[in-house]
C-alpha positions as CSV (number, residue, x, y, z in Angstrom):
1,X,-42.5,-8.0,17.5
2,X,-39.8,-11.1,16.9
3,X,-36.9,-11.4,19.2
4,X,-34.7,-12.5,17.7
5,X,-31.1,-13.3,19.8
6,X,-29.6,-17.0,18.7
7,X,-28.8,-19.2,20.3
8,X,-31.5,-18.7,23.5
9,X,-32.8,-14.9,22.9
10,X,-30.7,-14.2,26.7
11,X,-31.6,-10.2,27.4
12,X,-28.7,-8.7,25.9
13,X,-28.4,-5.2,25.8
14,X,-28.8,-4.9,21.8
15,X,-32.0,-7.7,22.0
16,X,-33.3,-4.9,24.7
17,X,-32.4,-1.7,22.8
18,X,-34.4,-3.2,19.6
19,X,-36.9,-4.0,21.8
20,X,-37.4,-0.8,23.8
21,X,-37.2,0.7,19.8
22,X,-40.0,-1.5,18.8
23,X,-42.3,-0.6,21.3
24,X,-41.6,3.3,20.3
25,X,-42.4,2.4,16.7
26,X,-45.6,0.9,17.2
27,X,-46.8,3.4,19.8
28,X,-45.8,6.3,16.8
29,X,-48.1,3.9,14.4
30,X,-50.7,4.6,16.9
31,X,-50.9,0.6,17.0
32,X,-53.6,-0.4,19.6
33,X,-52.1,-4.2,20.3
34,X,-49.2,-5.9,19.5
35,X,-47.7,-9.4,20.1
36,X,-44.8,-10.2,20.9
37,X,-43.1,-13.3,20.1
38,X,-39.4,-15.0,19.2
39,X,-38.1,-16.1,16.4
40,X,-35.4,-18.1,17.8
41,X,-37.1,-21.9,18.2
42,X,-37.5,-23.6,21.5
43,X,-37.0,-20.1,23.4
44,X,-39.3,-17.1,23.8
45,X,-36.4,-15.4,26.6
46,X,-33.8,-17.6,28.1
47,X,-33.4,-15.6,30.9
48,X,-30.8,-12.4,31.7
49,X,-27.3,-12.0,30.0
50,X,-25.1,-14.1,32.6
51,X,-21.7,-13.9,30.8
52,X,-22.3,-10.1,31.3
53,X,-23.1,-10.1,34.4
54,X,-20.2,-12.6,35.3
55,X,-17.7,-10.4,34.0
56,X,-18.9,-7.0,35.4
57,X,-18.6,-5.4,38.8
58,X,-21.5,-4.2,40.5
59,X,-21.8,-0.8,38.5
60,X,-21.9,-2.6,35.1
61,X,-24.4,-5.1,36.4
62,X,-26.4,-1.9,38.0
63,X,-26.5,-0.4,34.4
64,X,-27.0,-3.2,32.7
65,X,-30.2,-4.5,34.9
66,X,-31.3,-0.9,34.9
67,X,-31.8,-1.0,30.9
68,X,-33.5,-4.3,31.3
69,X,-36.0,-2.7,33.6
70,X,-36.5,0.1,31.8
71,X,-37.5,-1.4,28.8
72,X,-39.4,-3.9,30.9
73,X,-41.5,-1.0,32.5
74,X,-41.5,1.0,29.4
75,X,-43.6,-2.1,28.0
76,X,-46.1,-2.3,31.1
77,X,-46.9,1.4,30.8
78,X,-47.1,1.4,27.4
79,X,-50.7,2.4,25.9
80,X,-50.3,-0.5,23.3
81,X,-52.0,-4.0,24.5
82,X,-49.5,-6.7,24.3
83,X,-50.0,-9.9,24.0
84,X,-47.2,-13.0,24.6
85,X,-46.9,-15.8,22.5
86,X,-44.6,-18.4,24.2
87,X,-43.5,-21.4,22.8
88,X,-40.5,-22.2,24.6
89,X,-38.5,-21.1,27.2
90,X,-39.3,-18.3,29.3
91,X,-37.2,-18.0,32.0
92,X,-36.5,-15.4,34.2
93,X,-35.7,-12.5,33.1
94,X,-37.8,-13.8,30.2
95,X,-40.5,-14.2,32.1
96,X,-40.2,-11.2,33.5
97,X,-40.5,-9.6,30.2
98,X,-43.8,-11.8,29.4
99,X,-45.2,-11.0,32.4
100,X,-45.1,-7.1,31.9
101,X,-47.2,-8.6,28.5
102,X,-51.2,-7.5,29.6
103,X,-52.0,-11.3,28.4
104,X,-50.2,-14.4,27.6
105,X,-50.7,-17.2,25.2
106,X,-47.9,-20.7,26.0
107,X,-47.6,-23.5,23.7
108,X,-47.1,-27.1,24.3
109,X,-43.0,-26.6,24.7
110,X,-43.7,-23.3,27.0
111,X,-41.5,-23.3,30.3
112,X,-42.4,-20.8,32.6
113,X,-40.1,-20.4,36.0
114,X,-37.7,-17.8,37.7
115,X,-34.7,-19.5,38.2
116,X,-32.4,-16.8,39.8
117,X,-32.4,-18.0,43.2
118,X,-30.1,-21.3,41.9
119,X,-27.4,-18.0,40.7
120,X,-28.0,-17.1,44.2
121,X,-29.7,-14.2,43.1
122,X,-33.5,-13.2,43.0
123,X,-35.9,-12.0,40.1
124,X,-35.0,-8.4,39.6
125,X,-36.6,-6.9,36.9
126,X,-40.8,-6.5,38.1
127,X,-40.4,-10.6,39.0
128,X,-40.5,-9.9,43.2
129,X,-43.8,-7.7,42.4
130,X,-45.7,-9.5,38.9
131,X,-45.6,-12.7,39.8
132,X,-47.3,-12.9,43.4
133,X,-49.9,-10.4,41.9
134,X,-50.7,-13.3,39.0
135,X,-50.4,-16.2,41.1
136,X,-50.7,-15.2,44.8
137,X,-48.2,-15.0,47.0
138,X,-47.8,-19.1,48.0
139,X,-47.2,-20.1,44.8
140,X,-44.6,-17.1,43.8
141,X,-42.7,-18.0,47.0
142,X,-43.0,-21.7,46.0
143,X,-41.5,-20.4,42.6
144,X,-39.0,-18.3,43.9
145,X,-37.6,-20.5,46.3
146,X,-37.1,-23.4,44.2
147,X,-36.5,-22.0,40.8
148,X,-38.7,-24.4,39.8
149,X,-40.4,-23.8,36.3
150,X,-43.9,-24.7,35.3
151,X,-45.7,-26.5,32.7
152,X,-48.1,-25.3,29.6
153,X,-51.3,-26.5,31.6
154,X,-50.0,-25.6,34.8
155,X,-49.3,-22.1,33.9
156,X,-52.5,-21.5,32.9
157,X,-53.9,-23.5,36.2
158,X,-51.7,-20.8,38.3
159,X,-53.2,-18.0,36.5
160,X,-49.7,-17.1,34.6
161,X,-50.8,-17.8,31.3
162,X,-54.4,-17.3,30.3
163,X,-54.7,-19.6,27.2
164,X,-52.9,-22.8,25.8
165,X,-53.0,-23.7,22.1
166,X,-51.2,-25.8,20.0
167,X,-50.0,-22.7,18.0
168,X,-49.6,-20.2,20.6
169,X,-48.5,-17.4,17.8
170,X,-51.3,-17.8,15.4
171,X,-53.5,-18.0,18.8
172,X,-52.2,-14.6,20.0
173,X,-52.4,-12.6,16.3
174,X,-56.1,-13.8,16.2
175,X,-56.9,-12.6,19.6
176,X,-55.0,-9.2,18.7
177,X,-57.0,-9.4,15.6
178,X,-60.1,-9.9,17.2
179,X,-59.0,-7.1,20.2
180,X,-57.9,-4.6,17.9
181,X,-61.3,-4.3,16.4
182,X,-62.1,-3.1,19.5
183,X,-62.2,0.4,22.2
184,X,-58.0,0.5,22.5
185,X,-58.8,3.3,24.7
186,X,-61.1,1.4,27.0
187,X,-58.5,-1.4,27.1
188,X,-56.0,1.0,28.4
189,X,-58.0,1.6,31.0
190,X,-59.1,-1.7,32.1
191,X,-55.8,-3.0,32.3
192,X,-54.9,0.6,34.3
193,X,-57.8,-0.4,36.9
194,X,-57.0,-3.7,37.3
195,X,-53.3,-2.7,38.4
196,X,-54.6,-0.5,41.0
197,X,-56.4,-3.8,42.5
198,X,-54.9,-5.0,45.2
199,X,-53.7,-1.6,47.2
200,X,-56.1,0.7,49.3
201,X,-59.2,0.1,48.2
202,X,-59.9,3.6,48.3
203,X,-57.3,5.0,45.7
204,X,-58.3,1.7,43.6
205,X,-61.8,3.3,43.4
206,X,-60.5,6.8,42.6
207,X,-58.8,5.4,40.2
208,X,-61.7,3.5,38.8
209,X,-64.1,6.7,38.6
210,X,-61.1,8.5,36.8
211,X,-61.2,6.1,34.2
212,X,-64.9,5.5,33.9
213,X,-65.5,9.3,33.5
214,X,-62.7,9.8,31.0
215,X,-64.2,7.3,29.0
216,X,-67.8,8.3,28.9
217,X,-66.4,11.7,27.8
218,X,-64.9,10.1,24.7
219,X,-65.4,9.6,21.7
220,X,-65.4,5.8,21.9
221,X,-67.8,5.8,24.8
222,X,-70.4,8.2,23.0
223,X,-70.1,5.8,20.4
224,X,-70.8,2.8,22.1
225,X,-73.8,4.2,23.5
226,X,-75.3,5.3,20.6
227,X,-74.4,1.9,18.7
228,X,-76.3,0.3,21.5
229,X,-79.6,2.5,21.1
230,X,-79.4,1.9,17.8
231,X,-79.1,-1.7,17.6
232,X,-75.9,-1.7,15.2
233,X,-72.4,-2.8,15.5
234,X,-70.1,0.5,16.9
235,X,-67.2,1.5,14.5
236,X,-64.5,2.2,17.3
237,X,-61.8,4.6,17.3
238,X,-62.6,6.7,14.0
239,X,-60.7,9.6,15.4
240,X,-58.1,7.9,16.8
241,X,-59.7,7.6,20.6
C-alpha cells in the first residue's frame, strides 16, 4: 500500500478514504500481510490536514478526525499483518497511522514524533493510548510534552520501531515475504494477546486460553503438529486458516 499525497502525504480525507479502501481490498484477497509505505520522498505521513482543520468549526474538525480514526482503528483490527516502512517523516497523525502498523521498519531519514502539543493540541487519533504502550509512559509524556521527534536509532532504542535498515522498504517486503509463509491465523492472534497485555491480568489470560484453544482446533495448528512429528517443513494455510 503506497500513500501517495504530494507534497508531504498530510491525512487528507481522500489519502484516508483510499487508504481505508486498500485495507478492504486486501482483506477481500484474503492477504495475510501487507506493508505499507509512501511514495512521496522524504515523507511516510506529515502529520493531520491543518489547512482543514484551520478553516473548520468544531463539527467539521469532529468529522474529519472521526474518519481519520476510523480508518486508523479499521487498520489495528484488521486480520491482515501490517508492516511500516518509514523513510521519512512520520509525524503525528502519521505516526499515529504507523503505530496502528503491528511492526515497523524506519530508514536512515525516518522522523518519528507527535508534534500536536506545539498547535496546542494533543495526539488524537490512538497517539494518547499507542504510544505509552510502546515506549512506557515517561518517554511518551517526554514526547508529548515537547513535540519532540526522534531519531532512526533512537526509535528503535525506545521500542517504536523494531528494525533500522538502510532500505527500510525492501527490508519490510522481505520480512512480509518471509511472514507470509507463515500461520496468518496464529499471527492474528499473537498480536490479539499481546494487546490484551497490560490490563487485568485476569481477562489478559482469558483472552490468551481463547486464542490458544482456537488455534489448536485449526487447521493450521493440526498441521503444525503433525509437521513437527514428522520431521518436515508444515505447508500453512492450505484451506485458507
Amino acid at each position: 500500500m503506497g500513500l501517495d499525497g504530494p507534497p508531504a502525504n498530510a491525512l487528507s480525507a481522500q489519502l484516508v478514504a483510499d487508504l481505508d479502501q486498500a485495507i478492504d481490498r486486501a482483506e477481500a484477497e484474503g492477504a495475510g500481510v501487507v506493508v505499507i509505505s509512501s511514495v512521496v520522498d522524504g515523507f511516510f505521513v506529515a502529520g493531520a490536514d491543518i489547512k482543514l482543520m484551520e478553516q473548520g468549526d468544531l463539527a467539521v474538525f469532529r468529522s474529519y478526525l472521526g474518519g481519520v480514526r476510523a480508518t486508523i482503528e479499521h487498520l489495528a483490527s484488521s486480520p491482515l499483518l501490517s508492516i511500516a516502512a518509514i523513510d521519512g517523516h512520520a509525524l503525528g497523525g502519521g505516526l499515529e497511522l504507523a503505530m496502528a502498523c503491528s511492526l515497523r521498519v524506519v530508514g536512515p531519514r525516518a522522523r518519528l514524533g507527535v508534534p500536536e502539543v506545539k498547535l496546542g493540541l494533543l495526539p488524537g487519533a490512538g497517539g494518547t493510548q499507542r504510544l505509552p504502550r510502546l515506549v512506557g509512559r515517561t518517554t511518551a509524556l517526554e514526547m508529548t510534552l515537547t513535540g519532540r521527534s526522534l531519531a532512526p536509532s533512537e526509535a528503535v532504542e525506545a521500542g517504536l520501531a523494531d528494525r533500522l535498515a538502510d532500505d527500510p522498504l525492501g527490508e519490510a517486503e522481505e520480512w512480509a515475504h518471509e511472514l507470509a509463509q507463515g500461520p496468518t491465523t496464529a499471527y492474528r492472534e499473537i498480536v490479539r494477546c499481546i494487546d490484551a497485555a497490560g490490563g487485568d491480568p485476569a481477562a489478559g489470560m482469558a483472552v490468551e486460553l481463547d486464542a490458544v484453544s482456537g488455534l489448536f482446533d485449526s487447521a493450521d495448528g493440526r498441521e503444525g503438529l503433525a509437521a513437527f512429528l514428522e520431521k518436515r517443513r508444515p505447508h500453512f494455510g492450505q484451506n485458507g486458516a
